[in-house]
TORFI-587559 format. One record per residue (C-alpha): residue in three letters; x, y, z; residue number from 1. Coordinates in nm, 3 decimals. Example, Ala and Ser with C-alpha at 12.3 -4.5 7.8 and 13.67 -1.06 7.14 Angstrom:
REM TORFI-587559
<atom aa="ALA" c1="1.230" c2="-0.450" c3="0.780" i="1"/>
<atom aa="SER" c1="1.367" c2="-0.106" c3="0.714" i="2"/>
***
This chain:
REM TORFI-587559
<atom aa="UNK" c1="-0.708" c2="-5.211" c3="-2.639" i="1"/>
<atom aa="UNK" c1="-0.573" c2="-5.359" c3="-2.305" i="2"/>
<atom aa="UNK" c1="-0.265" c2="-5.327" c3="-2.155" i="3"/>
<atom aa="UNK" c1="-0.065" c2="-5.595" c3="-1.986" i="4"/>
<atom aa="UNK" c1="0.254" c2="-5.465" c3="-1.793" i="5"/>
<atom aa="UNK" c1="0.494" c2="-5.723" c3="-1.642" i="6"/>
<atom aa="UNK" c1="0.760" c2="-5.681" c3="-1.366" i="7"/>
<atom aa="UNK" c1="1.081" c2="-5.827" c3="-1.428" i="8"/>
<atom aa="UNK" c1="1.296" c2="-5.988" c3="-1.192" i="9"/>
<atom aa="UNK" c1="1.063" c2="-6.231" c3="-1.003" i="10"/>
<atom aa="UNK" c1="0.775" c2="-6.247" c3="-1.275" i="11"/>
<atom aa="UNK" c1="0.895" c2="-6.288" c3="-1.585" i="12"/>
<atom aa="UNK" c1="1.283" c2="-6.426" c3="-1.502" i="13"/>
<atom aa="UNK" c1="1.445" c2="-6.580" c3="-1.227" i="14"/>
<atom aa="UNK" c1="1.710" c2="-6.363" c3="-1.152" i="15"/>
<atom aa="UNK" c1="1.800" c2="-6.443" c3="-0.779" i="16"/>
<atom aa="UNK" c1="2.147" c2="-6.557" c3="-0.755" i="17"/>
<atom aa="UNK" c1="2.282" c2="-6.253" c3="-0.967" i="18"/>
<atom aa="UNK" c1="2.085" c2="-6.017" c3="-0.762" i="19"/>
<atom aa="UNK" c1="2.223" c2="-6.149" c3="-0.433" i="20"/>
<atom aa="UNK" c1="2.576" c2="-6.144" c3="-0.647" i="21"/>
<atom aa="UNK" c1="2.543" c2="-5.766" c3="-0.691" i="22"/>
<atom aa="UNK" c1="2.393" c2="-5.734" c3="-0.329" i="23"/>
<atom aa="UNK" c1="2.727" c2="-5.892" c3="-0.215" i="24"/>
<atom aa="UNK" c1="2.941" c2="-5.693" c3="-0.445" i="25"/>
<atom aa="UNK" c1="2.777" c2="-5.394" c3="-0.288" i="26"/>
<atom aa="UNK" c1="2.791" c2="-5.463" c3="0.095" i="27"/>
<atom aa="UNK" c1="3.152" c2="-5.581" c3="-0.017" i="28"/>
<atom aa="UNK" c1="3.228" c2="-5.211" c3="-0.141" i="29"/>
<atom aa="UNK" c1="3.206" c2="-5.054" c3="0.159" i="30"/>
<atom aa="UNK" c1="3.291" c2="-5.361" c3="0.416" i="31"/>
<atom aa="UNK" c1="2.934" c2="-5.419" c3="0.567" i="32"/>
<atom aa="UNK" c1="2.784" c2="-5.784" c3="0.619" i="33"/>
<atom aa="UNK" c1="2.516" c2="-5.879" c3="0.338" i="34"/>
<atom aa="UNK" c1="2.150" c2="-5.917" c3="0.517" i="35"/>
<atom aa="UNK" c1="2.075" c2="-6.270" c3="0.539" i="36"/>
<atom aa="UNK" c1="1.903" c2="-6.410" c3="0.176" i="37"/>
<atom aa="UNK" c1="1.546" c2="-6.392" c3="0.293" i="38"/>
<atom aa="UNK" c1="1.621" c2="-6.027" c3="0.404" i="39"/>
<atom aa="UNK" c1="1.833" c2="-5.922" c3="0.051" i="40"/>
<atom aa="UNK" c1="1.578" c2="-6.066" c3="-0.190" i="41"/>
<atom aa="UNK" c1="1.310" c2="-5.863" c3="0.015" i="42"/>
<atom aa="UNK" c1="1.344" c2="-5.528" c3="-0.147" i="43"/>
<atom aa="UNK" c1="1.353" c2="-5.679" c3="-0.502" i="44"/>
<atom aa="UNK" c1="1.167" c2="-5.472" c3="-0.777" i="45"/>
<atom aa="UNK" c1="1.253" c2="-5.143" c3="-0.565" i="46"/>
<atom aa="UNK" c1="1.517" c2="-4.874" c3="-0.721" i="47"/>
<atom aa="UNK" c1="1.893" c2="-4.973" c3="-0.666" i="48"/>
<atom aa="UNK" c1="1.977" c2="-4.677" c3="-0.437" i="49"/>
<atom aa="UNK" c1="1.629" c2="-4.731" c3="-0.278" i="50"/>
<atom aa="UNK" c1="1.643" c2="-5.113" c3="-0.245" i="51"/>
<atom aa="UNK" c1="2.013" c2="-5.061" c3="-0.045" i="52"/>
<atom aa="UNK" c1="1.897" c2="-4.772" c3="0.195" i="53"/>
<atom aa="UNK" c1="1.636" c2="-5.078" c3="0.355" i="54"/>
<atom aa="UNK" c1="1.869" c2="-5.259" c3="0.344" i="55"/>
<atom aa="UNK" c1="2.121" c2="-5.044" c3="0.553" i="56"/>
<atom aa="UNK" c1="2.093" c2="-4.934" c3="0.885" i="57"/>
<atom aa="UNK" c1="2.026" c2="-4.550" c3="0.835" i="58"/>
<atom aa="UNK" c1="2.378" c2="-4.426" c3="1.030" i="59"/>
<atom aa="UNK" c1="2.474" c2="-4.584" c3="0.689" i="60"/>
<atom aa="UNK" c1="2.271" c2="-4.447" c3="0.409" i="61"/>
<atom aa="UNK" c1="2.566" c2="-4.196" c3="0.340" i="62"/>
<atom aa="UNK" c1="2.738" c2="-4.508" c3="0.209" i="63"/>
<atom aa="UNK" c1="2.482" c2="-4.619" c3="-0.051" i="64"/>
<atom aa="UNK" c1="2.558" c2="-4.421" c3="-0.392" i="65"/>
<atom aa="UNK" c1="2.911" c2="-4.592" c3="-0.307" i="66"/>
<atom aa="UNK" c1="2.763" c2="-4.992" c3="-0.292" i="67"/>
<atom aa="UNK" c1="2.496" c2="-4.893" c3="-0.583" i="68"/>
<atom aa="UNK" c1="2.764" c2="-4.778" c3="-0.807" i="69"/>
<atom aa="UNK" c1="2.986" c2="-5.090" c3="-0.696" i="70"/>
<atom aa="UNK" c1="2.653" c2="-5.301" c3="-0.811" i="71"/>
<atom aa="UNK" c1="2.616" c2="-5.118" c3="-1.094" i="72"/>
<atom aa="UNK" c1="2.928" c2="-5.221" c3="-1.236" i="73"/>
<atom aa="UNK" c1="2.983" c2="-5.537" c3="-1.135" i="74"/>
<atom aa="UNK" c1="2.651" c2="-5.630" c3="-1.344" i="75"/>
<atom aa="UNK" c1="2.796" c2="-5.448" c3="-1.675" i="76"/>
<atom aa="UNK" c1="3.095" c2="-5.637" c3="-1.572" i="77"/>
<atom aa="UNK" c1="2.948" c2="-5.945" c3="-1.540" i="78"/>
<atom aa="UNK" c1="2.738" c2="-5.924" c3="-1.896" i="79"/>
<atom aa="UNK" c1="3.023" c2="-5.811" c3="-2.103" i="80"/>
<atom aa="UNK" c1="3.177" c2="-6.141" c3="-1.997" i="81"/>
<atom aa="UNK" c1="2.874" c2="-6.313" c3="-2.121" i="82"/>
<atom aa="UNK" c1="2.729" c2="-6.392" c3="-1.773" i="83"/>
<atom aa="UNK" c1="2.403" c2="-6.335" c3="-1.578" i="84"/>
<atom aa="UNK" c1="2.201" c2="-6.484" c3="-1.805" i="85"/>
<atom aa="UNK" c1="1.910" c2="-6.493" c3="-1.611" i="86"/>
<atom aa="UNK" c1="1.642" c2="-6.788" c3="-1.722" i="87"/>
<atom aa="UNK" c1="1.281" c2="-6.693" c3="-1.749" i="88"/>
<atom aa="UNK" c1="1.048" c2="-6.886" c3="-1.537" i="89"/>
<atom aa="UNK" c1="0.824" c2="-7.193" c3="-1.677" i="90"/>
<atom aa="UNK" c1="0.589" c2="-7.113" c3="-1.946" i="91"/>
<atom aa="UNK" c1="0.678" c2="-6.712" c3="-1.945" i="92"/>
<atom aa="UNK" c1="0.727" c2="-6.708" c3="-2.320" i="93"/>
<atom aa="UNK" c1="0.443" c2="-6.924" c3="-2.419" i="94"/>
<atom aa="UNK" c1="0.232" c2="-6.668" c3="-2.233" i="95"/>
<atom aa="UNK" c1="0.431" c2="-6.373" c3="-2.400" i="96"/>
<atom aa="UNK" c1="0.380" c2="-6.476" c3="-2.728" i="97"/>
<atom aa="UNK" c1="-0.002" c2="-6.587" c3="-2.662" i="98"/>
<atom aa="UNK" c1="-0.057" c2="-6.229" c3="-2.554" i="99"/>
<atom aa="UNK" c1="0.143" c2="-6.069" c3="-2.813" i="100"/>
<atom aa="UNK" c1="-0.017" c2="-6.264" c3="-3.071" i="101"/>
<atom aa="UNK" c1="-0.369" c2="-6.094" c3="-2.982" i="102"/>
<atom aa="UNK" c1="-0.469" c2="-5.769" c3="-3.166" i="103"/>
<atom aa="UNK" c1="-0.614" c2="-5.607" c3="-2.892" i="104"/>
<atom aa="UNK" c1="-0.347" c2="-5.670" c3="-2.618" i="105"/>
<atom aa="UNK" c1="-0.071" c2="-5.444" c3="-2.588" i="106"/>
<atom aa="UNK" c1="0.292" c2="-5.578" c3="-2.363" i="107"/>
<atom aa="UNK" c1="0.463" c2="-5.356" c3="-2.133" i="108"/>
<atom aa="UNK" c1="0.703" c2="-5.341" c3="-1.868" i="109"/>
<atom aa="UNK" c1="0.755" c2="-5.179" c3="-1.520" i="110"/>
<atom aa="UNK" c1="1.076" c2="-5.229" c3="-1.360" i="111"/>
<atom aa="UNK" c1="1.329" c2="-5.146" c3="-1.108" i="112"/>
<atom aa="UNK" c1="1.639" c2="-5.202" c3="-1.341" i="113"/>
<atom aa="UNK" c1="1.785" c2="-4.991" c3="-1.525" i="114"/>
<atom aa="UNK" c1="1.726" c2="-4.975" c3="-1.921" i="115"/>
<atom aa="UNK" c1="2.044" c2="-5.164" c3="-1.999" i="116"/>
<atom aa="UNK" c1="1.914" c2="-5.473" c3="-1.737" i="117"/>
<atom aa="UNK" c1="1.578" c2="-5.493" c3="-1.979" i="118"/>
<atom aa="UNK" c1="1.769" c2="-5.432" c3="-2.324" i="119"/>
<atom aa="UNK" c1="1.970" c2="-5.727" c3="-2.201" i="120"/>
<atom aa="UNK" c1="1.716" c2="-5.935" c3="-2.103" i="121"/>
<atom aa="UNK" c1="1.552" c2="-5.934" c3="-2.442" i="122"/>
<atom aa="UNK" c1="1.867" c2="-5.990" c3="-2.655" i="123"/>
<atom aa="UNK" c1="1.933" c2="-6.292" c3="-2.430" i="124"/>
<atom aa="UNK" c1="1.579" c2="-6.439" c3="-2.432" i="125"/>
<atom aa="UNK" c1="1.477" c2="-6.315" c3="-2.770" i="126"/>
<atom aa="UNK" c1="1.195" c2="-6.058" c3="-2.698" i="127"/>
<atom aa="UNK" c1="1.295" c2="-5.764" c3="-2.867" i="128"/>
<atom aa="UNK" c1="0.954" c2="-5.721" c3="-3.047" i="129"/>
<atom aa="UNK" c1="0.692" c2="-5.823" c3="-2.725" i="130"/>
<atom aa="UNK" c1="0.689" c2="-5.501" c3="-2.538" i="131"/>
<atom aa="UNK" c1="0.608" c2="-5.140" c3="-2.668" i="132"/>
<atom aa="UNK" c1="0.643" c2="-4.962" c3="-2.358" i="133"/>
<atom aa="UNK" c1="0.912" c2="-5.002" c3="-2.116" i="134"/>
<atom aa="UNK" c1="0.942" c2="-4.821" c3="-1.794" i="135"/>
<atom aa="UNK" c1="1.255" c2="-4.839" c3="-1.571" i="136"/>
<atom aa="UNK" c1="1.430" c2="-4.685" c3="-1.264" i="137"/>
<atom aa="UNK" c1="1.569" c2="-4.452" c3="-1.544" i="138"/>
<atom aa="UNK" c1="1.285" c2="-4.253" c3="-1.621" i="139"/>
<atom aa="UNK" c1="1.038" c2="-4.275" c3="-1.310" i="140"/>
<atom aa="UNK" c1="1.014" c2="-4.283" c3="-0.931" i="141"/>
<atom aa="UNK" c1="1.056" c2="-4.630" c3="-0.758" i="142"/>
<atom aa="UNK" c1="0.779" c2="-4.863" c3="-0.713" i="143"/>
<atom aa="UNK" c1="0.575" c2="-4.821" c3="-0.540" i="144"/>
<atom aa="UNK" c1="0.527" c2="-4.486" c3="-0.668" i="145"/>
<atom aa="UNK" c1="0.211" c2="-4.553" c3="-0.976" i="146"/>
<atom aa="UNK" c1="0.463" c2="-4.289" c3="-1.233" i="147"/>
<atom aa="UNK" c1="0.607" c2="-4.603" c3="-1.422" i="148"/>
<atom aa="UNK" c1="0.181" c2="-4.725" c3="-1.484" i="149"/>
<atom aa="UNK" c1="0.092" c2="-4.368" c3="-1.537" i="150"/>
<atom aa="UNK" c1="0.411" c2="-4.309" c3="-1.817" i="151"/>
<atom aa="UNK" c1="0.287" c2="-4.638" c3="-1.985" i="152"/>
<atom aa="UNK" c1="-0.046" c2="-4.567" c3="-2.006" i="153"/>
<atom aa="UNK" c1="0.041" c2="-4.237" c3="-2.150" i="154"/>
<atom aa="UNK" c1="0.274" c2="-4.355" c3="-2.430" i="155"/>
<atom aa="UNK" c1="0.031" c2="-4.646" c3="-2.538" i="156"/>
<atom aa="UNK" c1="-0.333" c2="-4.471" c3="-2.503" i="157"/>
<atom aa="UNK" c1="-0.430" c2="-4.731" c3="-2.250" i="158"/>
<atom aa="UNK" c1="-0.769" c2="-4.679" c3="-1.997" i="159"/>
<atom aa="UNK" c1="-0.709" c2="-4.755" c3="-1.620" i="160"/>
<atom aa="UNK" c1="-1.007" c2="-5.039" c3="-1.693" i="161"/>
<atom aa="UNK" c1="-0.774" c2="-5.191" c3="-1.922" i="162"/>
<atom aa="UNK" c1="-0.536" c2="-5.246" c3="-1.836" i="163"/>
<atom aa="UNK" c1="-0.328" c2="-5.462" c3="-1.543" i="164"/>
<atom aa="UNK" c1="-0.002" c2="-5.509" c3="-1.384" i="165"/>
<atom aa="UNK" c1="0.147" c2="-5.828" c3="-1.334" i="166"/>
<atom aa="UNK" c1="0.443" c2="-5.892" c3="-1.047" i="167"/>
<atom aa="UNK" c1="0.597" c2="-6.106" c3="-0.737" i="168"/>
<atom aa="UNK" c1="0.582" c2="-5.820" c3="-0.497" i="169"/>
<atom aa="UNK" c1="0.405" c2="-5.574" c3="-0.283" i="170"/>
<atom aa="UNK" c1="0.583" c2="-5.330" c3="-0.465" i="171"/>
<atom aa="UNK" c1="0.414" c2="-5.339" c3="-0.774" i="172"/>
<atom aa="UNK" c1="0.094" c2="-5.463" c3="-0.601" i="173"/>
<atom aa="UNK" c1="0.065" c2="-5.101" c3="-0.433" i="174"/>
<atom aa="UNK" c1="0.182" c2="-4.916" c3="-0.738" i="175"/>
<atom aa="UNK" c1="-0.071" c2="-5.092" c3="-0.941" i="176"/>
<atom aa="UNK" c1="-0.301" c2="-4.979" c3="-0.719" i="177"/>
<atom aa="UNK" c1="-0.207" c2="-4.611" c3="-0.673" i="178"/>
<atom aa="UNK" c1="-0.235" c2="-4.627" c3="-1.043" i="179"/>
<atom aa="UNK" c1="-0.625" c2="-4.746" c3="-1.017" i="180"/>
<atom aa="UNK" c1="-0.516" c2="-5.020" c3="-1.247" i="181"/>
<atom aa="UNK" c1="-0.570" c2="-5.392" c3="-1.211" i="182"/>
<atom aa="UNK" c1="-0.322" c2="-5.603" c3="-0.924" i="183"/>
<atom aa="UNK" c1="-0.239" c2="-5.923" c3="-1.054" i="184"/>
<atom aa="UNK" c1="0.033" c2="-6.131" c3="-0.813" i="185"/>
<atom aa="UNK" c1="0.234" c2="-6.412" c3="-0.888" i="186"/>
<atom aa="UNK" c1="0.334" c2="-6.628" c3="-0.621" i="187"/>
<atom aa="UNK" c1="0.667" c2="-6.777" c3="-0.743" i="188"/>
<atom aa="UNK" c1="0.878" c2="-6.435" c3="-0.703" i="189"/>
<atom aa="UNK" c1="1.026" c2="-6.262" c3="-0.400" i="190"/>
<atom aa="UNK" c1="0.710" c2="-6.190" c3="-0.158" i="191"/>
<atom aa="UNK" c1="0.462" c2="-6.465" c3="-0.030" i="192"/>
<atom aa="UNK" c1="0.099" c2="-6.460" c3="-0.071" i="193"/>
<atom aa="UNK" c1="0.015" c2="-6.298" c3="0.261" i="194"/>
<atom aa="UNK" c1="0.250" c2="-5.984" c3="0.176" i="195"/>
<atom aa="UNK" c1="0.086" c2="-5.957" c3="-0.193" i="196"/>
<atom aa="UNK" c1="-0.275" c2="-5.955" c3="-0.089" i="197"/>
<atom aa="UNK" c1="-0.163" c2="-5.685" c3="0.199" i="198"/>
<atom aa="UNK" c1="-0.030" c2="-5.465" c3="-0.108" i="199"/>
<atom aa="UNK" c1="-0.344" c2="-5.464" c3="-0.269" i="200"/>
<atom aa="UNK" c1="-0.336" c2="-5.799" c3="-0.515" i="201"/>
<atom aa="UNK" c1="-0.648" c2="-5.839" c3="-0.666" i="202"/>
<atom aa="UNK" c1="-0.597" c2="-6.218" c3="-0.751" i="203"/>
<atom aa="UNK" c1="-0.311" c2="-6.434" c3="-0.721" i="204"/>
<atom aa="UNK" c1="-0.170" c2="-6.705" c3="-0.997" i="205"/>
<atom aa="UNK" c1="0.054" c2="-6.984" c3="-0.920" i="206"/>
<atom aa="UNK" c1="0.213" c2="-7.048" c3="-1.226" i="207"/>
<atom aa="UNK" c1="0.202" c2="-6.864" c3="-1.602" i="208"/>
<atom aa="UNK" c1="-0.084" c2="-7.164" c3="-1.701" i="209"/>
<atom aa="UNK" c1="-0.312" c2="-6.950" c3="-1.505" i="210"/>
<atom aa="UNK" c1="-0.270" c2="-6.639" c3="-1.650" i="211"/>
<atom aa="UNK" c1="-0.495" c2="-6.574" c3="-1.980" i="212"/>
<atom aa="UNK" c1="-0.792" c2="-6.718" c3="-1.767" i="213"/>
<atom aa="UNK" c1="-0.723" c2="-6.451" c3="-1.444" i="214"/>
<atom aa="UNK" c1="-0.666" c2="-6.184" c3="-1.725" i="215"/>
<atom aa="UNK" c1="-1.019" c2="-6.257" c3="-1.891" i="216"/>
<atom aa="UNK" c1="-1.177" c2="-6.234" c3="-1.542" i="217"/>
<atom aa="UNK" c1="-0.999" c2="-5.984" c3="-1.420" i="218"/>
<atom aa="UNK" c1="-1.032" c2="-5.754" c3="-1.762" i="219"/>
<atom aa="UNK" c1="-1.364" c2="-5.875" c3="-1.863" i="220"/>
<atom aa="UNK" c1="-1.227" c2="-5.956" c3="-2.240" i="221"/>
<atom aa="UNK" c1="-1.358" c2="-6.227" c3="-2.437" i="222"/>
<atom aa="UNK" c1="-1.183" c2="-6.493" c3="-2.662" i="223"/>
<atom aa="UNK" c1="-1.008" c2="-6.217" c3="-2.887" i="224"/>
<atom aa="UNK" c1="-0.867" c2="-6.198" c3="-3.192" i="225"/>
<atom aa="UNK" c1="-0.565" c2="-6.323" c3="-3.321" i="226"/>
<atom aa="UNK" c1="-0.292" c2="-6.058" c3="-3.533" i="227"/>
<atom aa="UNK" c1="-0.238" c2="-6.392" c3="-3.748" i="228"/>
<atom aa="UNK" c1="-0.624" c2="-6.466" c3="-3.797" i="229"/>
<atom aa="UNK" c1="-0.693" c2="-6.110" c3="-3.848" i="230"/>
***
């Protein structure tokens, strides 16, 4: 069985302007200056508190449980109003439910929102049933730390051979690799090419019509078998 584990925000859904609505809400909070875009959408995929003390000069790190919390809420806020609706990117659910379809591919996640930010993501977009593992900044160590890969691994039987993880950044680049699992980047998230091969990326893809081939290569599967043909 192989394992497939997708980032979030900057892989699977393009989530930039609520981010950077949070970010704002956050700096807001305690009356500091957001970073400039470039700068705020750096430490995506990284834990909330985590992501905010880079972003903060340190003489202000005593200030960030205040802006996380502030960030917090303003996304339950915002999605008991009915917003942040964040759309996935081009061809992401024709490649979920290509994988999901095959009986020897299993779907998980690795992510630095919380458990709420996934739940919500599949009730908007429908994927419920695609992933059966999901790791969050609720239940393991910031990226790049390799406990989210590890946890997954755990709970579906998976082998370090099989199994890869998919995502825009560094982040999850390095973790992949602390976890001696496969590094697959995708170039239309948060980090440029240059940063993902420096994190460890094994092979990049430039758009989600590239993925089954680079996961065949990179996993050394053949053609597989459908769940409906088998």
């Amino acid at each position: 069985m192989y394992l497939v584990i997708f980032d979030c925000d900057g892989t699977l859904v393009d989530s930039q302007d609520t981010i950077l609505h949070g970010l704002q809400v956050g700096f807001e909070a305690v009356g500091l200056p957001l970073p400039d875009r470039k700068t705020a959408l750096s430490i995506v995929g990284l834990s909330l508190d985590i992501a905010f003390q880079r972003l903060v000069a340190p003489v202000h790190h005593a200030l960030v449980p205040q802006m996380a919390d502030a960030y917090r809420r303003s996304k339950v806020a915002r999605r008991e109003a009915g917003l942040d609706h964040d759309p996935l990117y081009p061809g992401a659910r024709a490649a979920l439910d290509a994988l999901s379809a095959r009986e020897d591919v299993l779907l998980g996640v690795a992510t630095g929102k919380a458990l709420r930010g996934v739940r919500h993501l599949q009730e908007v977009h429908g994927l419920q049933d695609r992933f059966v593992t999901i790791q969050t900044a609720d239940n393991a160590p910031s990226k790049p730390h390799p406990g989210m890969i590890l946890q997954a691994m755990a709970e579906t039987g998976a082998e370090p051979a099989r199994t890869v993880m998919i995502g825009d950044t560094s982040f999850d680049m390095e973790m992949a690799r602390a976890a001696g699992v496969a590094a697959l980047g995708v170039t239309w998230g948060y980090h440029d090419r240059d940063r993902l091969l420096a994190g460890g990326a094994q092979r990049l893809i430039d758009g989600f019509g590239e993925l089954e081939p680079a996961l065949a290569d990179m996993l050394h599967w053949d053609g597989g078998r459908t769940r409906e043909s088998a």
